[in-house]
Biotite code that builds the C-alpha atoms (Angstrom):
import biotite.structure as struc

atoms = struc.array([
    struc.Atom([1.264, 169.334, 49.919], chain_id="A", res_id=1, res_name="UNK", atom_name="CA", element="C"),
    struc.Atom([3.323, 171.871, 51.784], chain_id="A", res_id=2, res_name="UNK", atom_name="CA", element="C"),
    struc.Atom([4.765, 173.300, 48.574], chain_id="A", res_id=3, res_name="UNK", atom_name="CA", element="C"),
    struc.Atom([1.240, 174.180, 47.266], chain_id="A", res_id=4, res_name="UNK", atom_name="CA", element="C"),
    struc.Atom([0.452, 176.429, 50.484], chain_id="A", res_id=5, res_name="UNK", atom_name="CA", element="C"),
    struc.Atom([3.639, 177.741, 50.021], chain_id="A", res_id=6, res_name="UNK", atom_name="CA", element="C"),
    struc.Atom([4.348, 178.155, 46.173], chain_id="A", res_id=7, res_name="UNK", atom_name="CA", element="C"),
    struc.Atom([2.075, 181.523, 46.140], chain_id="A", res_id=8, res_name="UNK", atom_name="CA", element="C"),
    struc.Atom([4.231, 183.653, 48.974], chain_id="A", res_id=9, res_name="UNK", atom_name="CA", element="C"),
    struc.Atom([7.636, 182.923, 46.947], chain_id="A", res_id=10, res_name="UNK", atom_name="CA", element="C"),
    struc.Atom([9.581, 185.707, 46.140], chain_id="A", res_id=11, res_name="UNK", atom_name="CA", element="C"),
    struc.Atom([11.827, 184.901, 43.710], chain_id="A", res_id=12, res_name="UNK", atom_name="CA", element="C"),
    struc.Atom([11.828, 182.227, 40.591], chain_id="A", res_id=13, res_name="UNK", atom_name="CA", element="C"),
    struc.Atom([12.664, 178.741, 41.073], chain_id="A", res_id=14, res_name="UNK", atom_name="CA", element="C"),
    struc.Atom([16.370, 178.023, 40.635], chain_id="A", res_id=15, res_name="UNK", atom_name="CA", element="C"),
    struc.Atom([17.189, 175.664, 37.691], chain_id="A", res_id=16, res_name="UNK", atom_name="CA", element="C"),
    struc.Atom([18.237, 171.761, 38.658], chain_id="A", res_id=17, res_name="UNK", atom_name="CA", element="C"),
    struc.Atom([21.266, 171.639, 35.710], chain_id="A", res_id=18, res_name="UNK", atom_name="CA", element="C"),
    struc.Atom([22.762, 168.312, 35.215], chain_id="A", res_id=19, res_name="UNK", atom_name="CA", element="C"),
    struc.Atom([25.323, 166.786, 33.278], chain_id="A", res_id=20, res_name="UNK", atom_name="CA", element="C"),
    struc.Atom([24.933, 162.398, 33.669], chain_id="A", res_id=21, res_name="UNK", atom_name="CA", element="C"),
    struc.Atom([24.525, 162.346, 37.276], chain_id="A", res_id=22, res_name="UNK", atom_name="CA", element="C"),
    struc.Atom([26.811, 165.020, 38.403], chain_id="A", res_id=23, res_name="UNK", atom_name="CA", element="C"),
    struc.Atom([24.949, 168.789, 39.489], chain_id="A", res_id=24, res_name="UNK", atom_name="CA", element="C"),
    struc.Atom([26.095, 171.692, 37.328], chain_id="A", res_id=25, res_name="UNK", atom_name="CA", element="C"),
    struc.Atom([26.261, 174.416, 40.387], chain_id="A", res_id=26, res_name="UNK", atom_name="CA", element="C"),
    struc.Atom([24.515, 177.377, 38.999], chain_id="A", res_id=27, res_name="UNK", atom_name="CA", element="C"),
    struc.Atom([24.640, 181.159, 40.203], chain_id="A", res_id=28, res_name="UNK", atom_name="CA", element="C"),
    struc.Atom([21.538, 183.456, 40.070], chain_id="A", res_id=29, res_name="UNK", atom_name="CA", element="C"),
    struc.Atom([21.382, 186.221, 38.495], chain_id="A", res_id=30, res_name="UNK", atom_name="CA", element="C"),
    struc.Atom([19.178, 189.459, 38.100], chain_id="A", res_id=31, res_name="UNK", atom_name="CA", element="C"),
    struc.Atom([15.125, 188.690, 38.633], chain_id="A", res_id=32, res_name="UNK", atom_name="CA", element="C"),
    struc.Atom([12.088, 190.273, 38.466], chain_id="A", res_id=33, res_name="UNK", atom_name="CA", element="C"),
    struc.Atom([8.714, 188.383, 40.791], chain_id="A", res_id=34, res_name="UNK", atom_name="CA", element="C"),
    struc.Atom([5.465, 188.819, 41.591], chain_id="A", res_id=35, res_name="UNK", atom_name="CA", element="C"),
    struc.Atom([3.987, 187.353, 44.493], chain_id="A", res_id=36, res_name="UNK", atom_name="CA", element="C"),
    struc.Atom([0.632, 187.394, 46.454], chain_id="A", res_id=37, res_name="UNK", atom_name="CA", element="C"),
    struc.Atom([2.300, 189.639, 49.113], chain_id="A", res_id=38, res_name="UNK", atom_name="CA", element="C"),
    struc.Atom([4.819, 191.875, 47.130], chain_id="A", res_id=39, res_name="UNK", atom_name="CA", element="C"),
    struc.Atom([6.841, 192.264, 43.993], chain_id="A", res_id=40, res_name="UNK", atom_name="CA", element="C"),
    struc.Atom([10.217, 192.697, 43.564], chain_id="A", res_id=41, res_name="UNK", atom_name="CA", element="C"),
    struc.Atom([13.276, 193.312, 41.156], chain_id="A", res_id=42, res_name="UNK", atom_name="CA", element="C"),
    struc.Atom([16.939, 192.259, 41.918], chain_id="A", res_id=43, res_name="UNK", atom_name="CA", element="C"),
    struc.Atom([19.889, 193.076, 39.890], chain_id="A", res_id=44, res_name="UNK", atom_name="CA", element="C"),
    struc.Atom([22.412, 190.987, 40.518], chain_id="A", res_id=45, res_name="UNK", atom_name="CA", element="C"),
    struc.Atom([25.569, 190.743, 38.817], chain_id="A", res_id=46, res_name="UNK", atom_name="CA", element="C"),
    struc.Atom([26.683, 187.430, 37.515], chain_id="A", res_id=47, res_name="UNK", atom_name="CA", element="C"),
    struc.Atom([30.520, 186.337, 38.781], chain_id="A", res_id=48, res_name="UNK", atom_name="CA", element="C"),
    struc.Atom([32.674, 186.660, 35.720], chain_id="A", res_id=49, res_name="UNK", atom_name="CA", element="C"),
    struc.Atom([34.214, 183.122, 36.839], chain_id="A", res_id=50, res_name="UNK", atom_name="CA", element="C"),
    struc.Atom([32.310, 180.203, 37.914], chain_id="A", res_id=51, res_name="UNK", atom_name="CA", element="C"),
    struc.Atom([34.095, 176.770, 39.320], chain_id="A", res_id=52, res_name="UNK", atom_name="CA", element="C"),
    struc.Atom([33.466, 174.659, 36.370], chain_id="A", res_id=53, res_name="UNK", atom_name="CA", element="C"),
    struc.Atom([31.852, 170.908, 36.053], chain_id="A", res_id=54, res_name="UNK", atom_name="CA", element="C"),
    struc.Atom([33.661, 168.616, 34.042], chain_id="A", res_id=55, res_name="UNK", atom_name="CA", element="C"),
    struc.Atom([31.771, 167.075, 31.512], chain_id="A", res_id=56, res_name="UNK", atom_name="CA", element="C"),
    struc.Atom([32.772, 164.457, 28.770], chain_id="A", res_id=57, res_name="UNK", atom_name="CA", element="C"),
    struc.Atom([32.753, 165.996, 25.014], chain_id="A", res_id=58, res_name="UNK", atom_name="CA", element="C"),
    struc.Atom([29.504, 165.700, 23.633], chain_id="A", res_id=59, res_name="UNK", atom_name="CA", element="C"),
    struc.Atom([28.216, 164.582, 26.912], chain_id="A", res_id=60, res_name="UNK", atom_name="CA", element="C"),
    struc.Atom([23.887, 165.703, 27.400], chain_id="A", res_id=61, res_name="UNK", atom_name="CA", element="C"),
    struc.Atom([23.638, 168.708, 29.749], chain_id="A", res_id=62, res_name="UNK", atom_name="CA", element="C"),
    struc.Atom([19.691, 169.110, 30.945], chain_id="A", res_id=63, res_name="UNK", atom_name="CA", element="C"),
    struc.Atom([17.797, 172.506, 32.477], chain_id="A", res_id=64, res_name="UNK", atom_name="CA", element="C"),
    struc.Atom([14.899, 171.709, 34.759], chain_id="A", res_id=65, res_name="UNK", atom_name="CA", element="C"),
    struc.Atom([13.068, 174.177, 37.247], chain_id="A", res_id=66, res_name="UNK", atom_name="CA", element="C"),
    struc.Atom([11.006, 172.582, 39.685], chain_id="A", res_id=67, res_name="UNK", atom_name="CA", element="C"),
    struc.Atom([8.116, 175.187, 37.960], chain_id="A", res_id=68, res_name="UNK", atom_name="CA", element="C"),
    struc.Atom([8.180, 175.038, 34.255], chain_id="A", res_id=69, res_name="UNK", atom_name="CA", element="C"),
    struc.Atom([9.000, 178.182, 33.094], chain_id="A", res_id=70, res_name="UNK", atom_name="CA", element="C"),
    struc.Atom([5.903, 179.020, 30.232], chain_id="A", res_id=71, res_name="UNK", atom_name="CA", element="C"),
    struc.Atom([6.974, 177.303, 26.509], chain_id="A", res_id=72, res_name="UNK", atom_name="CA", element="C"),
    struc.Atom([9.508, 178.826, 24.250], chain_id="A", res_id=73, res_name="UNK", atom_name="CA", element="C"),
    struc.Atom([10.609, 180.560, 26.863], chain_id="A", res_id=74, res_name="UNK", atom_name="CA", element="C"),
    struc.Atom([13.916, 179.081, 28.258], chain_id="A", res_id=75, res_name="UNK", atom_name="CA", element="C"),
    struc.Atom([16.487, 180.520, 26.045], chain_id="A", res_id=76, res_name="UNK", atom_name="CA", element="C"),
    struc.Atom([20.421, 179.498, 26.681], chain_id="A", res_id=77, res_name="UNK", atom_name="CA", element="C"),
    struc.Atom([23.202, 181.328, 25.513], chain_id="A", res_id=78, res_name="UNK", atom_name="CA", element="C"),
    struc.Atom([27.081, 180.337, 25.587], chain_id="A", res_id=79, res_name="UNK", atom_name="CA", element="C"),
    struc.Atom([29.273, 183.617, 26.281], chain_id="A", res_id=80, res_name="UNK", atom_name="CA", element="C"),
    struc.Atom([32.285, 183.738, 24.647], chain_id="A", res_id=81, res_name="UNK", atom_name="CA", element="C"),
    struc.Atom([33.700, 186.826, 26.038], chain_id="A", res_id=82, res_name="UNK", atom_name="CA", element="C"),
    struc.Atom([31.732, 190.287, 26.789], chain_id="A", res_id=83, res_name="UNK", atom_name="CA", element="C"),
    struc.Atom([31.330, 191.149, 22.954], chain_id="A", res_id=84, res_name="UNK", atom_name="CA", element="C"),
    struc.Atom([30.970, 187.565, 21.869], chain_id="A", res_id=85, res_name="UNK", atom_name="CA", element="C"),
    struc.Atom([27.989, 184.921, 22.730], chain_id="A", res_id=86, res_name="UNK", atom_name="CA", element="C"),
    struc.Atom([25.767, 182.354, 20.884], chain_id="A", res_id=87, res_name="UNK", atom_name="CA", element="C"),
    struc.Atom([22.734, 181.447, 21.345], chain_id="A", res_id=88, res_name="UNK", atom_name="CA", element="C"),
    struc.Atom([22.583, 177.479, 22.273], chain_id="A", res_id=89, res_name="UNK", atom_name="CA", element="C"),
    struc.Atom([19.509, 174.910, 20.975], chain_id="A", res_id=90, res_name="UNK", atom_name="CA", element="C"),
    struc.Atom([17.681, 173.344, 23.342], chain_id="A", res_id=91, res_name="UNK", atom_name="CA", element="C"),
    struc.Atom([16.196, 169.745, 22.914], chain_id="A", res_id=92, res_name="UNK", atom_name="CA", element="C"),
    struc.Atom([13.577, 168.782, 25.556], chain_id="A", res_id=93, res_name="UNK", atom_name="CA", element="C"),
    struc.Atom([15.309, 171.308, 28.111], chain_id="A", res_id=94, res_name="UNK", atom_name="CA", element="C"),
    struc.Atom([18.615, 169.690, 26.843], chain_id="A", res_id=95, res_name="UNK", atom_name="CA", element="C"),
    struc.Atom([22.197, 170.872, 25.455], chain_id="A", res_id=96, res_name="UNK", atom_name="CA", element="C"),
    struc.Atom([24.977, 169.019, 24.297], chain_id="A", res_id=97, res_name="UNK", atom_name="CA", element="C"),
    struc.Atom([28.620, 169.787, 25.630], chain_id="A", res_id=98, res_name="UNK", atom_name="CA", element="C"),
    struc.Atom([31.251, 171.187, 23.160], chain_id="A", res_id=99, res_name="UNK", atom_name="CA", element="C"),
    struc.Atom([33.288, 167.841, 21.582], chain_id="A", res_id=100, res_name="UNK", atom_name="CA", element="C"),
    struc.Atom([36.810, 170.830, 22.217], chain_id="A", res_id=101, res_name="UNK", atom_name="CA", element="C"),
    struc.Atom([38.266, 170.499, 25.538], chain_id="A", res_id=102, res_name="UNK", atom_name="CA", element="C"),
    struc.Atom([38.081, 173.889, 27.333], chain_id="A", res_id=103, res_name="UNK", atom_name="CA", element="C"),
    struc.Atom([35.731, 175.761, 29.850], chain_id="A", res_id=104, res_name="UNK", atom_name="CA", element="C"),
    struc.Atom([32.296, 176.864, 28.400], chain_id="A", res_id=105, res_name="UNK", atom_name="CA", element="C"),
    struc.Atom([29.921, 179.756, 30.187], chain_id="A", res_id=106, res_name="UNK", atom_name="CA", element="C"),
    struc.Atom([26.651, 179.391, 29.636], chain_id="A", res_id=107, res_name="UNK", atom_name="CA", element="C"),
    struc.Atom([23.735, 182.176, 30.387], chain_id="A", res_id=108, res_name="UNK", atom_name="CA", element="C"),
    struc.Atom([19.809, 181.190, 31.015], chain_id="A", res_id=109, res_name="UNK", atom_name="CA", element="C"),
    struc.Atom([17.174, 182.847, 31.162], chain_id="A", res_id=110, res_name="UNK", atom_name="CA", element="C"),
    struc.Atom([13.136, 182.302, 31.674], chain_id="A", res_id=111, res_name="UNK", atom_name="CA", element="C"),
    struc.Atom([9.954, 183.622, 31.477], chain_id="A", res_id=112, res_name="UNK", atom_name="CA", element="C"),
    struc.Atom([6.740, 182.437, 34.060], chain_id="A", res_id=113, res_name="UNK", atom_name="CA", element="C"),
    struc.Atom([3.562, 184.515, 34.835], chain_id="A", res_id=114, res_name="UNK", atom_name="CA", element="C"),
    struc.Atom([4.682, 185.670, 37.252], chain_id="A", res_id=115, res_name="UNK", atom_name="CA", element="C"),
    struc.Atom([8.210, 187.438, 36.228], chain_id="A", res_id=116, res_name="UNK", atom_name="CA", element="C"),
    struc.Atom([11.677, 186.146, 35.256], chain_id="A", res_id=117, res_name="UNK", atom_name="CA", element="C"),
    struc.Atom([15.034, 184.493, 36.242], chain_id="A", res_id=118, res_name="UNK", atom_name="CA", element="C"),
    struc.Atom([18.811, 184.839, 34.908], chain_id="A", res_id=119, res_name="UNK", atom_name="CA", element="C"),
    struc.Atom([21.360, 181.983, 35.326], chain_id="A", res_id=120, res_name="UNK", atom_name="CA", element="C"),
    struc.Atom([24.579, 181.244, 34.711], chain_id="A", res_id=121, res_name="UNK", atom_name="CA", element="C"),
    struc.Atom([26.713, 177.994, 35.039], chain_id="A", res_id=122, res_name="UNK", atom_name="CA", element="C"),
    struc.Atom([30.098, 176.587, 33.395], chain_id="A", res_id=123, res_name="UNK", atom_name="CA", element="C"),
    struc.Atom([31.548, 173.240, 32.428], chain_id="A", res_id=124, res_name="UNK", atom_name="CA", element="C"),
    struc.Atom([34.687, 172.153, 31.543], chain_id="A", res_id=125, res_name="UNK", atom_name="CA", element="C"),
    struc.Atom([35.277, 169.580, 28.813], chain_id="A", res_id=126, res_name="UNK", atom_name="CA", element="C"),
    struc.Atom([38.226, 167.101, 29.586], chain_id="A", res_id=127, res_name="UNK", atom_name="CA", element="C"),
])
């Protein structure tokens, strides 16, 4: 009940839950943009060029969850390859499967609510 009071005065978007089988994908936030009842703000924040990567199996189902569904179509994941290079990733039910190569993969989020949007980054390496 305390979240309802409280869900109108936040200031920034929810941070995404990532997961990879039971293990939590840490995940780094990046630039946002949020409206609240008080105030509304803009952050640019740049993203670390290296994250500590979670080791995930090949194949192995990575899931995206906020706490606050962002609105529909609007989660959109991207897998950078280098500054010049990235590709955009499909999603199944807020889902993405791990590269079958071994090697450390970047990944870049991003979402849309009513209230503004959130950047994300995280990284997995498959053993």
């Amino acid at each position: 009940m305390g979240l309802l009071v409280f869900e109108p005065f936040r200031t920034e978007p929810p941070l995404p839950a990532v997961m990879a089988s039971n293990t939590k994908v840490a995940t780094t936030q990046g630039s946002y943009c949020w409206s609240g009842i008080l105030s509304t703000k803009c952050v640019d924040q740049v993203l670390p060029k290296k994250h500590a990567p979670t080791p995930v199996t090949p194949g192995e189902e990575v899931t995206i969850d906020f706490r606050t569904s962002p609105i529909a179509q609007s989660l959109k994941v991207e897998q950078w390859i280098d500054e010049d290079h990235v590709h955009p990733i499909k999603m199944k039910d807020n889902a993405l499967v791990a590269p079958t190569e071994k090697g450390v993969y970047v990944y870049y989020v991003t979402a849309n609510w009513n209230k503004g949007d959130g950047h994300y980054a995280f990284s997995i390496v498959v053993q």
